[in-house]
C-alpha positions in Angstrom: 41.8 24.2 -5.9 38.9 21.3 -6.2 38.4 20.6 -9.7 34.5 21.5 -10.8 32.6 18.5 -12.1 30.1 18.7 -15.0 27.0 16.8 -14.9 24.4 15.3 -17.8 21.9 15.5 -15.8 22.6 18.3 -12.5 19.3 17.4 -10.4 18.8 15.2 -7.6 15.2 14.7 -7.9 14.1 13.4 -4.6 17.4 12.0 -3.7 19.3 13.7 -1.2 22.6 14.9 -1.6 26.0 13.8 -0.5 29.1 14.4 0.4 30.4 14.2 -3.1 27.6 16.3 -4.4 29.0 19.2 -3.4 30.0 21.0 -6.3 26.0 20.6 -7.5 24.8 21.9 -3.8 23.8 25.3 -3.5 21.5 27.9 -2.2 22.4 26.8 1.8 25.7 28.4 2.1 24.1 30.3 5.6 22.7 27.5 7.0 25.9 25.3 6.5 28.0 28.0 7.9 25.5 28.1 11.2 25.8 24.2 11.6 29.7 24.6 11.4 29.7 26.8 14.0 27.2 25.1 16.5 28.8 21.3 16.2 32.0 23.1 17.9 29.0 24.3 21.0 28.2 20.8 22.2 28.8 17.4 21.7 25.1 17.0 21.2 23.2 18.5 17.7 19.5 18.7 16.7 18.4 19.6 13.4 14.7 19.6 12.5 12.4 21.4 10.2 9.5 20.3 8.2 9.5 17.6 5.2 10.9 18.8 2.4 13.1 21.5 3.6 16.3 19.3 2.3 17.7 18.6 6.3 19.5 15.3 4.7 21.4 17.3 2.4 22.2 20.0 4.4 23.9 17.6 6.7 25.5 14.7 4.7 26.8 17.2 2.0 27.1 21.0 3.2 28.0 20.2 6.7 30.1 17.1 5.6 32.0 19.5 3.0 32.8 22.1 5.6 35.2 20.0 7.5 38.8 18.7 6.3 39.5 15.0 6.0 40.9 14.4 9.5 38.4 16.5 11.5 35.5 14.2 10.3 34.6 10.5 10.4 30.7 9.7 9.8 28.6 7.2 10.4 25.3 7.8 9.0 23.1 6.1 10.4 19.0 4.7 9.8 16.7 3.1 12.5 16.0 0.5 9.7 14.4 -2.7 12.1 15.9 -1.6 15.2 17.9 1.8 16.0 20.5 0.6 18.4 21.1 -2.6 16.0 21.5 -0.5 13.3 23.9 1.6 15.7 26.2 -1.0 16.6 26.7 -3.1 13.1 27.8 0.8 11.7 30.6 0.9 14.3 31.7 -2.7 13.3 31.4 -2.5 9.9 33.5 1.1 10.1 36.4 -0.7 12.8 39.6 -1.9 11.7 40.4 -4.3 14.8 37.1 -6.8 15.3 34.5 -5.0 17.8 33.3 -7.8 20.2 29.5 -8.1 20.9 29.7 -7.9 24.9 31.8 -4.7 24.4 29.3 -1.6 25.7 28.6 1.4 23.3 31.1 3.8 24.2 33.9 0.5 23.9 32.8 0.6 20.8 33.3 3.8 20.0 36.4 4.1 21.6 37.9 1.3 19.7 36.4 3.0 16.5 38.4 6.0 17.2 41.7 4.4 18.3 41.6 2.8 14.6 41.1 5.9 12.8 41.9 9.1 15.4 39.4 11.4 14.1 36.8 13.0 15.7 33.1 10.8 15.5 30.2 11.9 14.2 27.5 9.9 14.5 24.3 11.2 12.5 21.3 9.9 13.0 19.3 10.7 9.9 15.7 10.4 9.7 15.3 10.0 13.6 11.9 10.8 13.8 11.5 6.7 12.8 12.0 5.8 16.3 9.0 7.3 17.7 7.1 6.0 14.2 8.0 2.8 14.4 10.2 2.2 17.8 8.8 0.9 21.4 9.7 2.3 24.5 12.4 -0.5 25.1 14.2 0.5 22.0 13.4 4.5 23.0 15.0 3.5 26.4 17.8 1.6 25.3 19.5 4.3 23.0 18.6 7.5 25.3 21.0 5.5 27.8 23.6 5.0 25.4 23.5 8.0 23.4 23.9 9.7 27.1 26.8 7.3 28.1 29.1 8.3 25.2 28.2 12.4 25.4 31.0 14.5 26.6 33.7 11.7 27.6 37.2 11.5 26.4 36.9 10.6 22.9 35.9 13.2 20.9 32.0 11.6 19.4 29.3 14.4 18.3 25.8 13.4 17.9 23.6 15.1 15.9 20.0 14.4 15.1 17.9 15.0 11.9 14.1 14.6 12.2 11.2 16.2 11.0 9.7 19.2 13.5 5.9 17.8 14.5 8.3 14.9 16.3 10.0 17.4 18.0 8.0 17.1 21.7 9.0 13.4 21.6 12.3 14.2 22.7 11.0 16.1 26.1 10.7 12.4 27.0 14.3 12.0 27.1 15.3 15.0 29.1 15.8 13.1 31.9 18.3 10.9 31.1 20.1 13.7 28.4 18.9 16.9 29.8 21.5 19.0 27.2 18.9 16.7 24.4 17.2 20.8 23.4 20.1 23.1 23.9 21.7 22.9 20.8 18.8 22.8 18.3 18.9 24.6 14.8 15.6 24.5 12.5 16.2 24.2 8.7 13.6 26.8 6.9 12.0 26.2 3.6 14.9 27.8 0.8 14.1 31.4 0.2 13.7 32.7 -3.6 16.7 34.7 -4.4 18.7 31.4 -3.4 16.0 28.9 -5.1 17.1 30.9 -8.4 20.7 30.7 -7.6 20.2 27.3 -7.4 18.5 26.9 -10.6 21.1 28.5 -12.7 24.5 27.2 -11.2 22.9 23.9 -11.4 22.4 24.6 -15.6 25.6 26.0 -15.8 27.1 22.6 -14.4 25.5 20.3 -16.6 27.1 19.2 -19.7 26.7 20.8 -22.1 25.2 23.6 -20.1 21.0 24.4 -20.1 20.3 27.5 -21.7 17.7 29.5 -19.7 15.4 31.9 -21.8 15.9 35.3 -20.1 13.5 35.1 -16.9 12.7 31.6 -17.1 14.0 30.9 -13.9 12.1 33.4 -11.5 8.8 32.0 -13.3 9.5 28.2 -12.5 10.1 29.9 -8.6 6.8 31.8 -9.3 4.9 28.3 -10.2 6.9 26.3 -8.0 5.8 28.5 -5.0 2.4 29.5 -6.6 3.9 33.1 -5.8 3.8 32.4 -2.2 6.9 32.7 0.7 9.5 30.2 0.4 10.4 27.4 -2.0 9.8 23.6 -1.0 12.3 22.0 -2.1 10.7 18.5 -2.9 8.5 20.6 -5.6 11.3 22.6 -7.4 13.4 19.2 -7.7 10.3 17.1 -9.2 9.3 20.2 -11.2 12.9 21.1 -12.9 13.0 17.5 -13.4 10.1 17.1 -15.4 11.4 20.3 -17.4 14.8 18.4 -18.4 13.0 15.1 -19.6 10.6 18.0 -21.8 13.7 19.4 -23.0 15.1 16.0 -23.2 12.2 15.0 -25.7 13.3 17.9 -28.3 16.4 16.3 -28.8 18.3 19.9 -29.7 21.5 19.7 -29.4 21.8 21.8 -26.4 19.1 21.8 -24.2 17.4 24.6 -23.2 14.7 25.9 -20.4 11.8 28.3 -21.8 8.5 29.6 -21.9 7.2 26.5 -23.8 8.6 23.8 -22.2 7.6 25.4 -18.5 4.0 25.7 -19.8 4.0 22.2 -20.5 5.2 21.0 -17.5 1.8 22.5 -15.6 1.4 24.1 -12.5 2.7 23.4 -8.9 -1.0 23.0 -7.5 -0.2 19.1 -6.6 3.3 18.1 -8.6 4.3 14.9 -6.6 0.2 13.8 -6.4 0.8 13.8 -10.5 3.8 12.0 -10.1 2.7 9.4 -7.9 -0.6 9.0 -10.1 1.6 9.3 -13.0 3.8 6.0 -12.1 0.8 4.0 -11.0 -0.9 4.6 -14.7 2.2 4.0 -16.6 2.3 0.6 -14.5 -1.0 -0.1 -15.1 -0.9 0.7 -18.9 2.5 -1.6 -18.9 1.0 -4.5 -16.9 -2.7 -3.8 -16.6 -2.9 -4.0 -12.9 -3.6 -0.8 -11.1 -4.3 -3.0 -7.6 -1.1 -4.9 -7.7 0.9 -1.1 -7.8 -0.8 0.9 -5.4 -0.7 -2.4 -2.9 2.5 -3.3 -3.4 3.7 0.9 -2.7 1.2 1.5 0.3 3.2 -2.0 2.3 6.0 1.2 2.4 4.1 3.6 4.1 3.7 3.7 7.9 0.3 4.9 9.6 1.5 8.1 10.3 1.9 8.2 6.3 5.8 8.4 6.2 8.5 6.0 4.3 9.4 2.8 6.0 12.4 0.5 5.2 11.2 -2.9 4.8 13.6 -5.8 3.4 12.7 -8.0 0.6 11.8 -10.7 2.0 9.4 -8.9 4.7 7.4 -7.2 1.6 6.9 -11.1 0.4 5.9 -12.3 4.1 3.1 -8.9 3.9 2.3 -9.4 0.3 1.9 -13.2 0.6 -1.2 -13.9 -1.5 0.8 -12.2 -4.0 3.4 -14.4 -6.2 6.6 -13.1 -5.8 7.0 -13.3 -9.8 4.8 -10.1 -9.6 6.4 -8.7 -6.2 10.0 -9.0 -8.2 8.2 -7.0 -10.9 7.0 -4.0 -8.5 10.7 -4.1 -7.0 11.9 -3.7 -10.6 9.7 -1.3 -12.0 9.5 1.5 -9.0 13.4 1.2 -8.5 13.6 2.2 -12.4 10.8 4.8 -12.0 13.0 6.2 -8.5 10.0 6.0 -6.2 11.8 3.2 -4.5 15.8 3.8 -3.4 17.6 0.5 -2.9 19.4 0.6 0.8 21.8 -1.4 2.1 21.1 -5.4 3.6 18.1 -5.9 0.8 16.6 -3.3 1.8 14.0 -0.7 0.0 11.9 2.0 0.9 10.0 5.6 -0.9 12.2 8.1 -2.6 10.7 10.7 0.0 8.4 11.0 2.7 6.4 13.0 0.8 5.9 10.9 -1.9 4.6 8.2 0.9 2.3 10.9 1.9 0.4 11.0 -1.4 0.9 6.9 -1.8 -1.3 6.9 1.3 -4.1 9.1 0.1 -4.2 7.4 -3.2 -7.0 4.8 -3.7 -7.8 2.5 -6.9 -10.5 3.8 -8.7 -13.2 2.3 -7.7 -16.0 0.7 -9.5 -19.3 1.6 -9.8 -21.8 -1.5 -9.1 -23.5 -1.5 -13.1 -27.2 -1.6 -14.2 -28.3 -4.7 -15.3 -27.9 -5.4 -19.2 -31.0 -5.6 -21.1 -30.8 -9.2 -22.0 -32.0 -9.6 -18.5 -36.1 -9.4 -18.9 -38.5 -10.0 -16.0 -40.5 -12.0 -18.6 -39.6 -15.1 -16.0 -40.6 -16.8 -13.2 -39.8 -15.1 -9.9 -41.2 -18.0 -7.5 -38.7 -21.1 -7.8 -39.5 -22.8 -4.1 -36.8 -24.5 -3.2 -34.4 -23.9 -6.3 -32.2 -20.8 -5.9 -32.1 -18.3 -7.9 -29.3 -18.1 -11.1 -28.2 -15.7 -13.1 -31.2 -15.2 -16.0 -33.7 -14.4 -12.6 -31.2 -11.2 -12.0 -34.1 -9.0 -12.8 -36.5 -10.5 -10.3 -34.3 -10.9 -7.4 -35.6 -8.4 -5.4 -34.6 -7.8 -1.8 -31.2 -8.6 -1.7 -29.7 -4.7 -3.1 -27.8 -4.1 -0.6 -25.8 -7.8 -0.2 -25.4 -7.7 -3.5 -23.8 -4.2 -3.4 -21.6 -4.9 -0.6 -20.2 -8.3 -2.3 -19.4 -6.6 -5.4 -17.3 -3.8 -3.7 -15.8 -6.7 -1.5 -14.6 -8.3 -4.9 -14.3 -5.2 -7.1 -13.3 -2.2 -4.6 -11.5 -3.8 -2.0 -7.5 -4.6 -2.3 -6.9 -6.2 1.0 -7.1 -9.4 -0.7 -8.2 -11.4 -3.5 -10.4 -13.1 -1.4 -13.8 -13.1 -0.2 -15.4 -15.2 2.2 -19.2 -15.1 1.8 -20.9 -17.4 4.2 -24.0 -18.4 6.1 -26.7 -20.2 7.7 -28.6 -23.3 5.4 -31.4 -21.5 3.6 -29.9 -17.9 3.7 -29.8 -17.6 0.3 -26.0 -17.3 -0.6 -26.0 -18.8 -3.6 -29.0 -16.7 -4.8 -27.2 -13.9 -4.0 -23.9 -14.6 -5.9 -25.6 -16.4 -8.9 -28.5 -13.5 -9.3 -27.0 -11.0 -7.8 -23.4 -10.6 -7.7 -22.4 -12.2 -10.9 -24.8 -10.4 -14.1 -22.8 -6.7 -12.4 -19.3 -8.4 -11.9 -19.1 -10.3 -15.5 -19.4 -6.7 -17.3 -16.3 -6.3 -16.1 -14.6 -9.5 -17.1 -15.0 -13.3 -16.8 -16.5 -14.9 -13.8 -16.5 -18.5 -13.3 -18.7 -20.4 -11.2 -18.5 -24.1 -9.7 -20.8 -25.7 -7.5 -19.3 -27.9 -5.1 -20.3 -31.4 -5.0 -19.1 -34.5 -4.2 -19.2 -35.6 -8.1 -16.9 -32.3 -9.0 -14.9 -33.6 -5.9 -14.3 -36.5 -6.9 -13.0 -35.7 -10.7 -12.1 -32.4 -10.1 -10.0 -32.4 -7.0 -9.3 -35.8 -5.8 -7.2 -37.0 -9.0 -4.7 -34.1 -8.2 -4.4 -34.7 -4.4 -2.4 -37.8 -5.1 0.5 -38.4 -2.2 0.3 -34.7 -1.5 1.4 -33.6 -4.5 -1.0 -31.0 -6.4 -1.7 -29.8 -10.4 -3.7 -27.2 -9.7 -3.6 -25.7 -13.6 -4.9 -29.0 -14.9 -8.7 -28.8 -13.2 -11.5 -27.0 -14.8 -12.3 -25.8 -10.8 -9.4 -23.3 -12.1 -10.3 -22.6 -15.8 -12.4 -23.8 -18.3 -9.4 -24.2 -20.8 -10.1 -20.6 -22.6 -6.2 -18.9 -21.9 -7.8 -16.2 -20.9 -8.1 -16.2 -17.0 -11.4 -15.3 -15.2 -11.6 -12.0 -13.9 -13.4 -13.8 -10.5 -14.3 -17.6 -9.6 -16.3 -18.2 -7.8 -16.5 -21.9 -5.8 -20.0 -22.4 -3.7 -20.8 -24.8 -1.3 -17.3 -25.9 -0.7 -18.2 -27.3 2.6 -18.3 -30.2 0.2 -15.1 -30.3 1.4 -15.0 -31.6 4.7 -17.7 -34.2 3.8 -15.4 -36.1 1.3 -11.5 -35.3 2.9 -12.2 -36.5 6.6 -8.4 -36.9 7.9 -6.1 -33.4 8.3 -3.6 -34.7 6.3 -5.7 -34.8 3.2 -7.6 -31.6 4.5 -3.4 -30.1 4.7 -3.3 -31.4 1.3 -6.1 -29.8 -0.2 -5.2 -26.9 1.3 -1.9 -26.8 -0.3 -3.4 -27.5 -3.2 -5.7 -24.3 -2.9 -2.6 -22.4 -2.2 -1.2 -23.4 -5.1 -4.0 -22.3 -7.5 -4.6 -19.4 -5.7 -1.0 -17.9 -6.7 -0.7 -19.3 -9.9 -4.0 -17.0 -10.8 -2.3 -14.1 -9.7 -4.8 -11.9 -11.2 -8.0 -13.2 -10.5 -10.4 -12.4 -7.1 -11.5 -15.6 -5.7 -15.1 -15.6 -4.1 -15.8 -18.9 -1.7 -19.3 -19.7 -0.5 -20.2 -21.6 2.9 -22.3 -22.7 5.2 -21.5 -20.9 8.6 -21.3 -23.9 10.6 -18.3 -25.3 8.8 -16.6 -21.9 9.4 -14.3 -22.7 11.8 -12.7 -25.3 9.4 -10.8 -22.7 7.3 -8.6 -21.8 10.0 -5.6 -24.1 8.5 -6.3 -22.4 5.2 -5.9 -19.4 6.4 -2.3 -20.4 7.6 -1.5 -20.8 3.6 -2.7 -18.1 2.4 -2.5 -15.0 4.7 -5.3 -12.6 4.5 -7.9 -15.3 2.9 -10.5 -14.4 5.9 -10.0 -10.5 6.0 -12.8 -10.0 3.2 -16.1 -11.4 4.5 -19.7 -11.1 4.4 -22.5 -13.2 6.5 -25.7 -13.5 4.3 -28.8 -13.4 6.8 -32.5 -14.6 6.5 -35.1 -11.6 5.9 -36.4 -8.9 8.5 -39.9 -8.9 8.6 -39.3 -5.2 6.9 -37.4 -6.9 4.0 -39.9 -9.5 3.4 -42.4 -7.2 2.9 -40.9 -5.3 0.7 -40.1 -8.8 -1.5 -43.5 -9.9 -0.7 -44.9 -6.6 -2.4 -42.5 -7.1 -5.2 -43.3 -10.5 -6.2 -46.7 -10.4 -5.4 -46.6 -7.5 -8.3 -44.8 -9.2 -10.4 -46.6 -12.9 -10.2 -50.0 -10.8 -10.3 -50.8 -11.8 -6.1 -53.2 -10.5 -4.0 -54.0 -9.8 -0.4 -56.9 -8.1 0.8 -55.0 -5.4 2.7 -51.9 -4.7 4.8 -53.0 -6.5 8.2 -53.2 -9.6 5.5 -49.6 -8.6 4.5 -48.0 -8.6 7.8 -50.2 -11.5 9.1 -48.8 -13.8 6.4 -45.2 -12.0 7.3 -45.5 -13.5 10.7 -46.7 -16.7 10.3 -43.4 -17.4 8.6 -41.1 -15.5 11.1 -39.1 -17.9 12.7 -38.1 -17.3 16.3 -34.8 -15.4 16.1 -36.8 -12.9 14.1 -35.9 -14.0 10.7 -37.7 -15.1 7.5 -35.8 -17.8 5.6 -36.3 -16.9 1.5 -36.9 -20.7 0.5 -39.9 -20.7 3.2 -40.7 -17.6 1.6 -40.8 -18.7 -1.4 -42.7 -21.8 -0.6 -45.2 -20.1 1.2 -45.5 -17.9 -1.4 -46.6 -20.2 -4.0 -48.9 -21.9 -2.2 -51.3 -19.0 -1.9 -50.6 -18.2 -6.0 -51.5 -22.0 -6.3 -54.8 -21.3 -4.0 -55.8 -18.2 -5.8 -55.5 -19.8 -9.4 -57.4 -22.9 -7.9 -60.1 -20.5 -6.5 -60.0 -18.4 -10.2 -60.9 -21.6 -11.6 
């Protein structure tokens, strides 16, 4: 008789179970029994039902436990990058004698089962990844060979797991596998007589045993099921395991399940939302970085939001304007936390496809674009001509609310990057816009520095540290002003500077490179660079050392004739202007409209004072 194992801790969480789980598995006894009995109907086995119904488990441990040593030889097997890849290096790794490359499938196969002599099963868990992620050459490819190996000599069963709303995908393949539906068994949600079977032959097993107040356990089914039809399994794990670390934290000597401790673990209403949310905060409060977490966790989520397996070095390849310093960090942290399971070949992805579902939903909170302090006072000039506006005119910048609001959400709001390109034609007024406008909301939130480009800063700034390609990006105040404390944003303007002073592409490349450099070294700061449209097309090498750099962007444009009037009314309030009615208004409006339709704001400004100019001259 199999000795029984005691466990510390008798949950699986979100993992799935396994073959040598089996002494912790219960509630599915029917279920097993029904798969027993249908592998022995075909060669060929579907099992599907929704997420969270525990389909893994039922396979890779019940069904696995039900047969005797030499009536089962698994290969479990995940699409990872490519299904029939992943297919083939499972056969070789499991062969005694080497498998050749040219050899077909079913050679394979059949040289698999000469080295062992045991029936085949070849289970194909989370199949549903081949329509999510798989073209039609991979589709193809497998149909054929799954079909070539079904009912010949050797004794190989199939049997696919996926989820249920994929389940019309497979009418697709019915004309290569026609048997593909025949044998099809649906895994329900676990009812609650066996949910609270579960529950207590799981406390009995752990060591010592959990004591269970009298009822607690049909109350956590009641809360886990808000009352309602059948238990999902994903809740009752993540709940009972939030109950053992509460119990855990009373450091009894025997632990114990009760009224108390199940009223402070909360209600059902959205469990794995609160533990998502949950290991994002405790990140954040660890590292202060909210953005870095939820970026880092959504690159494992596909578009239909499920898990998806990515190796290491693909998640630094997607996260490149990342340092890999804080990638590692992610890696470490979620694989501690058991949102991320380790697989095999460096490989990573969620816990559980429902916890990518609430990943995907999640958002960084997002800030709100701020009032303007009160040291700003709009006791100041609000006519400069040709100067552009800087950050002490903040309150008499008018006209530019809504640039100004889309730039900060661009650098505040907006994780894509921690770039943004804000560019535009001469006289558009992009550096009033960053210096008056962006910055006095941004720097309530932190530190922004701001450089003008020039060919001075150029040449002390940059040029010294450009010497035979090599780069010191720390050592130049374009990165910090000394103060250890890095700025929350810098911002560089005009840096079409740039391609005035560096002429040849190898000391553009080396610039570059140096930019690069800087830009991961400050892993935490949002970068903000300023440009004249024309020179534009000049980033594209830049772009090819640091992926993503062009993905945030905004193009400042000249006025409407609508927005000039309404900064024309504001200015002319504010600078105590006159005009003798609204056909004088929109007369002056255009004179200065310039033929694609637009108003430039230094004209505007120029014109402007003029006629304050006349009217003192004619007060005089």
């Amino acid at each position: 008789m199999e000795e029984v194992k005691t466990y510390r801790y008798p949950f699986k969480f979100l993992d799935p179970y396994y073959k040598e789980d089996r002494t912790i598995f219960f509630g599915r006894e029917q279920e097993i029994e029904e798969l027993y009995q249908r592998v022995f109907r075909t060669n060929l086995l579907l099992v599907y039902g929704r997420s969270g119904t525990g389909k893994t488990s039922v396979v890779q441990c019940g069904l696995a436990a039900r047969f005797g040593s030499m009536d089962w030889f698994e290969l479990f097997i995940r699409r990872n990058q490519d299904i029939n890849v992943s297919l083939s290096e499972s056969i070789s790794k499991a062969a005694k004698t080497p498998i050749s490359s040219d050899m077909t499938i079913y050679e394979k196969l059949e040289s698999l089962y000469l080295d062992y002599f045991k029936p085949i099963y070849l289970i194909f868990d989370q199949f549903e990844e081949l329509f999510i992620l798989g073209g039609n050459t991979e589709q193809s490819r497998f149909i054929r060979d799954i079909a070539s190996v079904i009912d010949r000599k050797i004794p190989v069963k199939v049997v696919l797991i996926m989820r249920e709303e994929y389940l019309a995908q497979l009418y697709d393949f019915e004309r290569i596998l026609p048997t593909i539906m025949d044998n099809r068994f649906r895994i329900e949600h676990m009812g609650r007589y066996n949910a609270i079977s579960m529950i207590r032959s799981a406390c009995e097993l752990a060591e010592p045993p959990i004591l269970l107040e009298e009822g607690i356990e049909q109350k956590i089914v009641d809360i886990v099921t808000e009352e309602r039809g059948r238990v999902q399994l994903t809740y009752l794990q993540v709940f009972l395991h939030r109950m053992f670390r509460l119990a855990e934290e009373r450091h009894t000597p025997q632990l114990e399940f009760n009224n108390e401790i199940r009223t402070e673990a909360g209600q059902i209403d959205d469990v794995l939302q609160e533990f998502v949310d949950k290991q994002i905060e405790d990140f954040t409060t660890e590292y202060h970085h909210k953005g870095l977490a939820l970026t880092f966790l959504k690159v494992f989520v596909s578009r239909q939001s499920t898990k998806v397996p990515l190796q290491k070095v693909t998640v630094y390849e997607r996260l490149s304007h990342i340092s890999k310093d804080k990638i590692d960090l992610c890696f470490q942290f979620f694989e501690k936390r058991r949102v991320l399971r380790p697989l095999e070949d460096d490989q990573f992805e969620l816990i559980h496809d429902s916890v990518a579902a609430k990943i995907a939903l999640a958002s960084v909170d997002k800030h709100k674009i701020p009032t303007l302090l009160p040291g700003y006072t709009t006791q100041i000039d609000a006519l400069l001509g040709f100067k552009p506006y800087a950050q002490e005119h903040a309150r008499v910048f008018y006209g530019r609310e809504h640039e100004t609001q889309t730039i900060f959400d661009l650098v505040m709001n907006d994780s894509r990057s921690r770039s943004t390109l804000v560019y535009g034609k001469l006289g558009s007024g992009k550096t009033s816009l960053l210096r008056a406008g962006a910055i006095p909301r941004i720097e309530q939130f932190g530190k922004v520095r701001y450089v003008q480009i020039t060919p001075q800063v150029i040449a002390k700034e940059i040029a010294p540290y450009l010497v035979n390609g090599t780069s010191h990006a720390k050592e130049s105040i374009l990165w910090t002003d000394g103060n250890p404390s890095p700025s929350k944003v810098v911002m560089w303007d005009q840096i079409e500077e740039w391609f005035s002073f560096f002429t040849s592409r190898e000391e553009l490349i080396t610039l570059f490179q140096w930019i690069a450099e800087g830009y991961k070294r400050f892993g935490e700061t949002e970068f903000v660079w300023c440009i004249r449209e024309e020179y534009f097309a000049q980033f594209t090498d830049l772009e090819s050392y640091l992926p993503g750099f062009m993905d945030k962007k905004k193009r400042v444009e000249a006025f409407t004739p609508l927005q000039t009037k309404n900064v024309v009314e504001s200015i002319a309030f504010h600078q105590k202007l006159e005009f003798e009615d609204s056909e004088s208004l929109d007369l002056f409006v255009r004179k200065i409209t310039g033929e694609d339709g637009r108003i430039e704001p230094t004209y505007l400004q120029v014109y402007l004072q003029r006629i304050l100019d006349l009217q003192k001259t004619e007060a005089a």
